[in-house]
MARDRENPA-985067 format. One record per residue (C-alpha): x, y, z. Coordinates in nm, 2 decimals, always signed. Each point is the difference from the previous one (the first is absolute). Example, Ala and Ser with C-alpha at 12.3 -4.5 7.8 and 13.67 -1.06 7.14 Angstrom:
% MARDRENPA-985067
rec px +1.23&py -0.45&pz +0.78 $
rec px +0.14&py +0.34&pz -0.07 $
END
This chain:
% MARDRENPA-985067
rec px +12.61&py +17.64&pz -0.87 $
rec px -0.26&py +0.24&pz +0.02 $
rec px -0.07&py +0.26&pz -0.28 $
rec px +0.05&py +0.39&pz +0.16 $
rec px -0.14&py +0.14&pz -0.31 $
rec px -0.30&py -0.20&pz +0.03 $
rec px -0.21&py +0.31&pz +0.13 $
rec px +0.05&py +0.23&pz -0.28 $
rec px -0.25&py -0.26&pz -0.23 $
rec px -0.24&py +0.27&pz -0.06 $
rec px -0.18&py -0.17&pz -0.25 $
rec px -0.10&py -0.29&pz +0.29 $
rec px -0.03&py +0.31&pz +0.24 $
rec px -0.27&py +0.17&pz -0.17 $
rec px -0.18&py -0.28&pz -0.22 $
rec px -0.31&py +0.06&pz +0.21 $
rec px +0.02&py +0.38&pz -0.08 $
rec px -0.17&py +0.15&pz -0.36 $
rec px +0.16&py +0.29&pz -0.13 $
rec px -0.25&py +0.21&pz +0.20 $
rec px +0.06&py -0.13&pz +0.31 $
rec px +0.37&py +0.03&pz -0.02 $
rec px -0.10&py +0.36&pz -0.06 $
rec px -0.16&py +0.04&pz +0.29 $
rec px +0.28&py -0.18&pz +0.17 $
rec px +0.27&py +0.25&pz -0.07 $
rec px -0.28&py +0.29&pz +0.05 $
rec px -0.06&py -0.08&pz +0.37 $
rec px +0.40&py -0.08&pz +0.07 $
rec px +0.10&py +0.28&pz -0.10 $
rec px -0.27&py +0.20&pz +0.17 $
rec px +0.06&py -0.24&pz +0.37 $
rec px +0.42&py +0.14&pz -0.12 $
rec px -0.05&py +0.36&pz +0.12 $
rec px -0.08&py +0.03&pz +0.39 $
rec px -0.16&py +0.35&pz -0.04 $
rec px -0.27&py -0.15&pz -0.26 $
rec px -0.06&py -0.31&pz +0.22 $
rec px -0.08&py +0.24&pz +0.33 $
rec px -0.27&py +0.23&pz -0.25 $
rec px -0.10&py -0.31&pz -0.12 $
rec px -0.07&py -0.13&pz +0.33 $
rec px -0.13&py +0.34&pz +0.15 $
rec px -0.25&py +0.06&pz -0.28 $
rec px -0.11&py -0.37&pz -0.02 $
rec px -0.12&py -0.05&pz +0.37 $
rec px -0.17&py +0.32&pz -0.10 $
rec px -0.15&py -0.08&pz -0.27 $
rec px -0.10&py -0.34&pz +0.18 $
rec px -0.12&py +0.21&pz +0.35 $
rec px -0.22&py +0.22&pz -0.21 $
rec px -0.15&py -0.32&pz -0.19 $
rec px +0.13&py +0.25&pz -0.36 $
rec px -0.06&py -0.27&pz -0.28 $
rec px +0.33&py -0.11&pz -0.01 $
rec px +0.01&py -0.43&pz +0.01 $
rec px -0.01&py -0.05&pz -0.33 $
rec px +0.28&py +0.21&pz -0.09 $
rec px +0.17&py -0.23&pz +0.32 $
rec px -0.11&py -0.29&pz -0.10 $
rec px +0.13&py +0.02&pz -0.36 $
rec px +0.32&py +0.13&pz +0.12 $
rec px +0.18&py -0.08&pz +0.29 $
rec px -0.23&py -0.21&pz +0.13 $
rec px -0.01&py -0.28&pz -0.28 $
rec px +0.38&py +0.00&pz -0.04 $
rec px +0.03&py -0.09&pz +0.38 $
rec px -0.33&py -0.19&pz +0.11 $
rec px -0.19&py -0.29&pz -0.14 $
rec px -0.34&py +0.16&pz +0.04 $
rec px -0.28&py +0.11&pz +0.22 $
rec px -0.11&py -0.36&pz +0.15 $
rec px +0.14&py -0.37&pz -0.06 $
rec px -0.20&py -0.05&pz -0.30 $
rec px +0.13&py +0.29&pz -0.15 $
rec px +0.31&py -0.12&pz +0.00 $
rec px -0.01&py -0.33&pz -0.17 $
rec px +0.12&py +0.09&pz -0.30 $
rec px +0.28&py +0.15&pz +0.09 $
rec px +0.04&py -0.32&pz +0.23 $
rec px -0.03&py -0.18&pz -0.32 $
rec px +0.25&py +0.21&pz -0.23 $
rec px +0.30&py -0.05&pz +0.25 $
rec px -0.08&py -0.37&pz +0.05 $
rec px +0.04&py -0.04&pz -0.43 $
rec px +0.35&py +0.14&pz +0.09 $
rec px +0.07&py -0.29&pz +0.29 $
rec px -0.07&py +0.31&pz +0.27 $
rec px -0.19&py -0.05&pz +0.32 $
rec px -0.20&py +0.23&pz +0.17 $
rec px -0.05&py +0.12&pz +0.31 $
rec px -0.32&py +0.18&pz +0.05 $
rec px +0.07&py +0.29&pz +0.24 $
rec px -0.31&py +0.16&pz +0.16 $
rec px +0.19&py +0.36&pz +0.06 $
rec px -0.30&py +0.17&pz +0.19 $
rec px +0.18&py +0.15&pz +0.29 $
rec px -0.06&py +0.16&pz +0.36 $
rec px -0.36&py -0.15&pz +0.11 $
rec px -0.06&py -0.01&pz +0.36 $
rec px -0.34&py -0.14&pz +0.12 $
rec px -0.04&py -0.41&pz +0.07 $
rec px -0.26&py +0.04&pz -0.36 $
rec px +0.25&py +0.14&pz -0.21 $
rec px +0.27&py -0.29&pz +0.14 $
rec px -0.29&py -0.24&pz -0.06 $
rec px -0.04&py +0.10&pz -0.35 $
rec px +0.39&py -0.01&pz -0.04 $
rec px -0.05&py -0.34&pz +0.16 $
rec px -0.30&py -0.11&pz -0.24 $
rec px +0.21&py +0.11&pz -0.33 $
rec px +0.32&py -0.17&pz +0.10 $
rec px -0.19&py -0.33&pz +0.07 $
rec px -0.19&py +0.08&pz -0.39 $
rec px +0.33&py +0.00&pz -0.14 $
rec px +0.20&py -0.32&pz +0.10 $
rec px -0.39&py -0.15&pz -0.12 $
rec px +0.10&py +0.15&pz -0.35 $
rec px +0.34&py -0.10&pz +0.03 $
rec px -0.09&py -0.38&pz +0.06 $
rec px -0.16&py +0.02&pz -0.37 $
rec px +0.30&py +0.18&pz -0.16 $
rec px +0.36&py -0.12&pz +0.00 $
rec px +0.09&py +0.35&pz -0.12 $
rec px -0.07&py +0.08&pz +0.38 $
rec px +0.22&py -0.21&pz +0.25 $
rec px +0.05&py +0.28&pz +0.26 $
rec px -0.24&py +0.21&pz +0.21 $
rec px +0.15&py +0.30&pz +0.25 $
rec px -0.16&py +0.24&pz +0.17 $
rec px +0.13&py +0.27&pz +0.28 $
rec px -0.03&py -0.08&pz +0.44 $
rec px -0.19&py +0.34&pz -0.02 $
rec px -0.25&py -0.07&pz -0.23 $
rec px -0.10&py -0.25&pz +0.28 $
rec px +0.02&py +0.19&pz +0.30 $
rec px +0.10&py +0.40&pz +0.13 $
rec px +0.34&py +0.08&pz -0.03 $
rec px -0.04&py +0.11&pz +0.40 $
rec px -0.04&py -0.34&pz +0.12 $
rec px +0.31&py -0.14&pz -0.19 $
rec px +0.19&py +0.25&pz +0.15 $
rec px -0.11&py +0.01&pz +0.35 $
rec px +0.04&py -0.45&pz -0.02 $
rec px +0.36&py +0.13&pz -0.20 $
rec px +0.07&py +0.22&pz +0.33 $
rec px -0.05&py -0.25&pz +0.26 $
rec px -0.29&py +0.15&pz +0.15 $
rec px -0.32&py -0.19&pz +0.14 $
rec px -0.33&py +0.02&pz -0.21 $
rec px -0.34&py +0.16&pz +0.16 $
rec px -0.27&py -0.31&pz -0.03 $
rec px -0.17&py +0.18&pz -0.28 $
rec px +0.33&py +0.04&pz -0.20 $
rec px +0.10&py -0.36&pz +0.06 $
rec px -0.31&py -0.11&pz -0.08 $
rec px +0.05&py +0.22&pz -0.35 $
rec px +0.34&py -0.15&pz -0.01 $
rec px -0.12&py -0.35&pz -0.01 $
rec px -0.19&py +0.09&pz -0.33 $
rec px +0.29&py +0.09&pz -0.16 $
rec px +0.13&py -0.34&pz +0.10 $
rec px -0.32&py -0.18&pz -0.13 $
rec px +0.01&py +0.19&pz -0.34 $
rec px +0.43&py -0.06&pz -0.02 $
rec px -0.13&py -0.38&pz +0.06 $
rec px -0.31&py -0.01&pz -0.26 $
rec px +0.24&py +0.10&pz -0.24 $
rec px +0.29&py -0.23&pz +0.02 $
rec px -0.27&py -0.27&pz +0.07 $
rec px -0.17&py -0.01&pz -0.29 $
rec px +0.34&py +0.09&pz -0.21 $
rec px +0.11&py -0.33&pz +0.13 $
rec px -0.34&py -0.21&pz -0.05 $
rec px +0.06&py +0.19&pz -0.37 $
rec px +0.38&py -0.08&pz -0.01 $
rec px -0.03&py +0.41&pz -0.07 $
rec px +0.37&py +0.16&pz +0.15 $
rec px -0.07&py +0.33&pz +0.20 $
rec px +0.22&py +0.29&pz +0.04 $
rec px -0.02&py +0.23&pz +0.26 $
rec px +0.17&py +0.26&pz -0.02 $
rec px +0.20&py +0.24&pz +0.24 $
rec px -0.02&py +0.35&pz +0.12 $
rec px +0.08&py +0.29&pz +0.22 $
rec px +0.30&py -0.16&pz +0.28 $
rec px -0.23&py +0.15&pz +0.28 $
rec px -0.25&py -0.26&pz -0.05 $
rec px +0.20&py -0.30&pz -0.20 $
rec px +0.12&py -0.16&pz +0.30 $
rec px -0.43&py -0.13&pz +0.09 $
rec px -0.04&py -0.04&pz -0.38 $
rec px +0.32&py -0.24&pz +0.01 $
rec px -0.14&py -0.16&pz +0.30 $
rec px -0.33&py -0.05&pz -0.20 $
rec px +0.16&py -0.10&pz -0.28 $
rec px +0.24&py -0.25&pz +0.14 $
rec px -0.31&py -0.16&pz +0.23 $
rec px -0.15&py -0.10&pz -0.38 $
rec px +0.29&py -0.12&pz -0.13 $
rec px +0.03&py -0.28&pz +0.31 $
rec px -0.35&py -0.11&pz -0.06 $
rec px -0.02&py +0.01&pz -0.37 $
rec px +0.38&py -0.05&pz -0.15 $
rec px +0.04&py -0.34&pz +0.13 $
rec px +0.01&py -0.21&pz -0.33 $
rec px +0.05&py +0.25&pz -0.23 $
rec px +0.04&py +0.42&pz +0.02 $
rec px -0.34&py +0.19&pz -0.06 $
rec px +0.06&py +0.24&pz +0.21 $
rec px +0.28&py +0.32&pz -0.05 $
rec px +0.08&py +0.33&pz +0.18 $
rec px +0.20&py +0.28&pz -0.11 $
rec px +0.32&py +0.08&pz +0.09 $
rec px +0.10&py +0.37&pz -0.14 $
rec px +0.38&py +0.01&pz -0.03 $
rec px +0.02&py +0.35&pz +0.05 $
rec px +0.03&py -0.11&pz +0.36 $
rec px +0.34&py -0.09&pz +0.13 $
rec px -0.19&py -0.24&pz +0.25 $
rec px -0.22&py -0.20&pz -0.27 $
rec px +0.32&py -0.29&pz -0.06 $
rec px +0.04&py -0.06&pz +0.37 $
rec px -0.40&py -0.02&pz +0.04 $
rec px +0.01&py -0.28&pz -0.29 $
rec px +0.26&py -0.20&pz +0.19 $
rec px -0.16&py -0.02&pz +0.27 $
rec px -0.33&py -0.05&pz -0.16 $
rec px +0.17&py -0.28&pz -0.16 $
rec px +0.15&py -0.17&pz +0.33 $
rec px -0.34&py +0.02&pz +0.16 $
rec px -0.15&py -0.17&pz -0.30 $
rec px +0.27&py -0.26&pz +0.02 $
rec px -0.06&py -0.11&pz +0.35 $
rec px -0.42&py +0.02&pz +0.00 $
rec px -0.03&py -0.13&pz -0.34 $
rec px -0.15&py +0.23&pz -0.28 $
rec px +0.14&py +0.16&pz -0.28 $
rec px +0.05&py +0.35&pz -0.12 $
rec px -0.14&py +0.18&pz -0.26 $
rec px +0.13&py +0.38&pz -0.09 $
rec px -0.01&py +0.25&pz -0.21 $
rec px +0.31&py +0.27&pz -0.04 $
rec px -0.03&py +0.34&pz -0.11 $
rec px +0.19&py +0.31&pz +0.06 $
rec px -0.24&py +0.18&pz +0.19 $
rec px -0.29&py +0.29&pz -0.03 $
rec px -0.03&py +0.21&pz +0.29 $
rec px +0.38&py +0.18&pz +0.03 $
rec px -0.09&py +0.37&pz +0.02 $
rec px -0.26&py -0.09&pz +0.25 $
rec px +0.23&py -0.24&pz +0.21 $
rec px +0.28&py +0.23&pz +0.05 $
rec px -0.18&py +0.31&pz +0.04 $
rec px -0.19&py -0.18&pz +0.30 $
rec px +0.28&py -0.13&pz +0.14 $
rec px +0.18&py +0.37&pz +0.04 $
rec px -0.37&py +0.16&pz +0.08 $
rec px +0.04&py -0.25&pz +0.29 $
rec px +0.36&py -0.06&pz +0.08 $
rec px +0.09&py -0.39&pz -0.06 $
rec px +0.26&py -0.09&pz -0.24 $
rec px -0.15&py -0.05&pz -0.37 $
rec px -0.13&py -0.38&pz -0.13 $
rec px +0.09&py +0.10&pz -0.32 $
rec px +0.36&py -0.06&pz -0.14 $
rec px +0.26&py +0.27&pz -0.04 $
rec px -0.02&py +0.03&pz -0.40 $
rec px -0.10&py -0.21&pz -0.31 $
rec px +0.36&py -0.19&pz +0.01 $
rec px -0.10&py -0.17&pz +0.35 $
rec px -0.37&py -0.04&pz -0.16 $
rec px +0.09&py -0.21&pz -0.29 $
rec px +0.29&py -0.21&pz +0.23 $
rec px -0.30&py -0.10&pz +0.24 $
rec px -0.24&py -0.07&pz -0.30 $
rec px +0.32&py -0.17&pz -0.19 $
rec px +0.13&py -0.24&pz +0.34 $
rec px -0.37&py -0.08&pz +0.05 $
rec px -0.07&py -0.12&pz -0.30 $
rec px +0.33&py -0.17&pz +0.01 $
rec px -0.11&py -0.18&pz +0.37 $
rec px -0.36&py -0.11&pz -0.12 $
rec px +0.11&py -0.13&pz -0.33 $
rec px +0.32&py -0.22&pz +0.21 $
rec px -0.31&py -0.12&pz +0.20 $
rec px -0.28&py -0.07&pz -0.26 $
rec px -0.10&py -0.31&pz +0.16 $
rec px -0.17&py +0.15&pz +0.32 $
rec px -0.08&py +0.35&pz -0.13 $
rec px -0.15&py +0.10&pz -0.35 $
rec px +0.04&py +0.34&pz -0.15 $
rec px -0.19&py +0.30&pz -0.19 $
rec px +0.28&py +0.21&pz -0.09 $
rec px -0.18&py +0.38&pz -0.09 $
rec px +0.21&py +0.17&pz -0.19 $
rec px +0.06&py +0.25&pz -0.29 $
rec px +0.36&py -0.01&pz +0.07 $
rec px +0.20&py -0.17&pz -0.29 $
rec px +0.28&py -0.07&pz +0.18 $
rec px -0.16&py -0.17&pz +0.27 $
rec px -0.22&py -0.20&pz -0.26 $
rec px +0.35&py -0.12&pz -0.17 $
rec px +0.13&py -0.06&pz +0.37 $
rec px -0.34&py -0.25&pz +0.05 $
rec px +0.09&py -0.16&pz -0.37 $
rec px +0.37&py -0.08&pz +0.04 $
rec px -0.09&py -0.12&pz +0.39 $
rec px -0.24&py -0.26&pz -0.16 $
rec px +0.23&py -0.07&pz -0.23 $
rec px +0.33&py -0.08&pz +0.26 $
rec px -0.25&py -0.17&pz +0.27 $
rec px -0.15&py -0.22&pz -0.31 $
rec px -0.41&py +0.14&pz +0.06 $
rec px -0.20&py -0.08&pz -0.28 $
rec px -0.15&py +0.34&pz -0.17 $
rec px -0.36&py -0.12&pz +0.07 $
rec px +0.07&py -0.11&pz +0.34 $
rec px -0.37&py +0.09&pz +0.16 $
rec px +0.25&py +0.13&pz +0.34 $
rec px +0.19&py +0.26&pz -0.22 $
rec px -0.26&py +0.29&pz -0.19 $
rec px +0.06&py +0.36&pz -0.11 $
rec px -0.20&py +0.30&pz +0.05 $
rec px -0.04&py +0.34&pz -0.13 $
rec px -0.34&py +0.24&pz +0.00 $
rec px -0.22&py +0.06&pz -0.31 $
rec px +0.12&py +0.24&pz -0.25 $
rec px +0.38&py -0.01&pz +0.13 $
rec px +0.28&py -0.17&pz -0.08 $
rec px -0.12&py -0.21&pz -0.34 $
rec px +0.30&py -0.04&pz -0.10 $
rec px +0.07&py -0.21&pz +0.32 $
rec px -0.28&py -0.21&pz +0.04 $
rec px -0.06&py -0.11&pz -0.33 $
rec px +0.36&py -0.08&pz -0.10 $
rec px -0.01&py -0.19&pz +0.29 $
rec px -0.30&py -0.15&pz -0.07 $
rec px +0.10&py -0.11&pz -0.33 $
rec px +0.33&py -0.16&pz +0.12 $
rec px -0.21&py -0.25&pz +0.21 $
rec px +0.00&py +0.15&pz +0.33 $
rec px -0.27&py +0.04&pz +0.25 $
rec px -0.14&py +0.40&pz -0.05 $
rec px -0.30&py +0.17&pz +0.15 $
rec px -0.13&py +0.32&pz -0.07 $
rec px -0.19&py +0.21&pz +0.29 $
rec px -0.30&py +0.17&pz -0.12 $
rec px -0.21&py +0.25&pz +0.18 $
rec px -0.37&py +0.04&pz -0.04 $
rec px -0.29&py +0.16&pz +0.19 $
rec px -0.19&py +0.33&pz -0.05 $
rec px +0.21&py +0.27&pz -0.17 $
rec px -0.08&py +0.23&pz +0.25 $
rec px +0.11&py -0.27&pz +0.32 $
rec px +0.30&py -0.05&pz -0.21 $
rec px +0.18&py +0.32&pz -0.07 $
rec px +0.21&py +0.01&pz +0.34 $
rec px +0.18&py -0.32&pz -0.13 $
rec px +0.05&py +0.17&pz -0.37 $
rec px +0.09&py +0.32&pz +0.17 $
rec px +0.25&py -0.19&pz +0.21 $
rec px +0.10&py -0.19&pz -0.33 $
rec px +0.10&py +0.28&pz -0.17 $
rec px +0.18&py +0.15&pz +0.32 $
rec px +0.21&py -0.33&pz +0.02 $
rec px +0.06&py +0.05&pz -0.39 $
rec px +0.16&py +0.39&pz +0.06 $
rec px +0.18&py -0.11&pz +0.30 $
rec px +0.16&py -0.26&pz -0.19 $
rec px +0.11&py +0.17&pz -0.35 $
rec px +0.21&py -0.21&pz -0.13 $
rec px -0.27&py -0.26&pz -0.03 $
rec px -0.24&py +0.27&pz -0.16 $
rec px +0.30&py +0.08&pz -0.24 $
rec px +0.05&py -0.42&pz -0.08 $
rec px -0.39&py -0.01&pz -0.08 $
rec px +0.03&py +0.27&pz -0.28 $
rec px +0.36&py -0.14&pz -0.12 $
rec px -0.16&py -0.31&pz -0.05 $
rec px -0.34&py +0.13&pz -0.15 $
rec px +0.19&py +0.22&pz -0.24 $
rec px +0.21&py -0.29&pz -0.11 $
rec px -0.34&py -0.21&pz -0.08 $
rec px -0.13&py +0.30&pz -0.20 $
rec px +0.28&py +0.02&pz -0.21 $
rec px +0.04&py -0.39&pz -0.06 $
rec px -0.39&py +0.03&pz -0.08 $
rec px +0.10&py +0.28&pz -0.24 $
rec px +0.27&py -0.21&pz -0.20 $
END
């Protein structure tokens, strides 16, 4: 049987954490808690950032060093370090976003290719991901998503993004390195999936190195997987994915009423979780051609993954079967998990704090949107102050 109070262990939750950094926690928490606080926040931030005010160190020793790793790989090795003393992976996240010359996906290119080199030295690093846009211009996915034909010069461009989508998962699999790629806007998914599913037939033969993301948010994501799955039965590769709920849902829906098509996003949270929940379900029944990363900071969900192992007899440190939550989220998830033998990886951003800040910004949008997860953070932060207390 599997223990539902095992997430309110805030002692194992927050081991990693000093008193001052538990501080810090429940400062930033309940800041991210109040929406009008997190728009100032935002406003005078890009600001402060636009008009180069001196403002990175107060960043970096706030927000930016609960939720990121550091400013470069380096940087983050002991952080890399700390998690991996508590049996946590990590998955080093390079979070700079929006680039759009061929030298700026080079250097996205060049940094993923550094990082499955330092994970081949570190078994706290088993995973590498990186996003299809860092590679290439959101345009061409969505003009190849559309069905339209590319000018020469953009299919030339286009075959670079295939060359740096094969570099990658390449030397992953020379490195026995496992590469997640992760998914975005539905107006360019259905090239990235193409992409995606092209690597997986040449390099998930023997074993799975490579995943895509499936965002459950999307009533269509369980009936893309089984078909995924039948095309992988007959032509002989496996699959590897990872779930999530999904990160674009304002965006998505307001597009699809600027422009008139019915909405790729599910109705409400309800038909959210049952996607995430009956995927899970179907990958897990099928371990034996497709492996999972199951992101989550949902407890029920995690619990749904524990008792499935449990009935379908998985072994906790089955290599097919790992958790994920970000950095600086969910503790009380991942290392309770972690400690009970299963398979956990932490995402960690790094990269310049100034290249960073959309992804904290949208961080600590996600966080408001999603108040009773803010509210569980300081429940559980407040309880570990008072056991420290006694």
């Amino acid at each position: 049987m599997i223990d539902r109070s095992l997430f309110e262990d805030t002692a194992t939750a927050f081991s990693l954490k000093s008193d001052s950094e538990l501080e810090r926690a429940y400062f930033l928490f309940k800041m991210i808690s109040s929406q009008p606080l997190v728009k100032i926040g935002t406003v005078a931030t890009n600001f402060a950032l636009k008009a180069n005010l001196p403002v990175e160190g107060l960043i970096r020793s706030t927000v930016f060093d609960h939720f990121c790793g550091g400013v470069n790989e380096e940087d983050c090795l002991s952080v890399i370090d700390k998690l991996y003393s508590k049996d946590v992976c990590s998955v080093l996240d390079y979070s700079v976003e929006g680039k759009e010359t061929e030298e700026q996906f080079d250097n996205a290119l060049n940094k993923i290719l550094k990082i499955i080199n330092f994970c081949d030295e570190k078994d706290a690093m088993p995973i590498v991901v990186f996003k299809p846009t860092g590679f290439g211009r959101f345009y061409l996915y969505q003009k190849k998503s559309e069905g339209k034909t590319l000018t020469n010069e953009e299919q030339q461009e286009w075959d670079k993004i295939v060359n740096r989508f094969d570099a990658v998962c390449k030397m992953a699999s020379e490195k026995d390195v496992e590469v997640l790629i992760d998914a975005e806007e539905s107006w360019m998914q259905d090239a990235a999936d193409d992409l995606v599913e092209a690597m997986m037939y040449k390099y998930n033969k023997e074993k799975v190195i490579v995943f895509n993301t499936l965002q459950c948010y999307r009533w269509d994501r369980l009936d893309y997987l089984k078909s995924l799955h039948q095309r992988a039965n007959s032509e002989g590769f496996k699959i590897g994915m990872k779930i999530v709920r999904g990160a674009y849902m304002e965006k998505e829906r307001n597009r699809a009423e600027e422009l008139g098509y019915n909405s790729p996003i599910c109705e409400n949270k309800d038909a959210t979780d049952e996607i995430f929940n009956n995927t899970l379900t179907y990958i897990l029944n099928n371990l034996k051609q497709i492996s999972i990363f199951i992101g989550t900071h949902n407890e029920e969900s995690s619990y749904l993954a524990m008792e499935l192992m449990e009935k379908f007899a998985i072994e906790k440190n089955n290599n097919s079967v790992w958790f994920g939550q970000l950095y600086g989220m969910s503790d009380h998830i991942s290392y309770n998990l972690a400690s009970n033998g299963y398979n956990v990886a932490k995402y960690i951003p790094f990269g310049p704090v100034k290249d960073v800040m959309p992804y904290l910004i949208r961080r600590a949008e996600e966080n408001t949107s999603v108040a009773g997860q803010t509210n569980r953070e300081l429940g559980l932060i407040k309880t570990e102050k008072q056991r420290r207390k006694l």
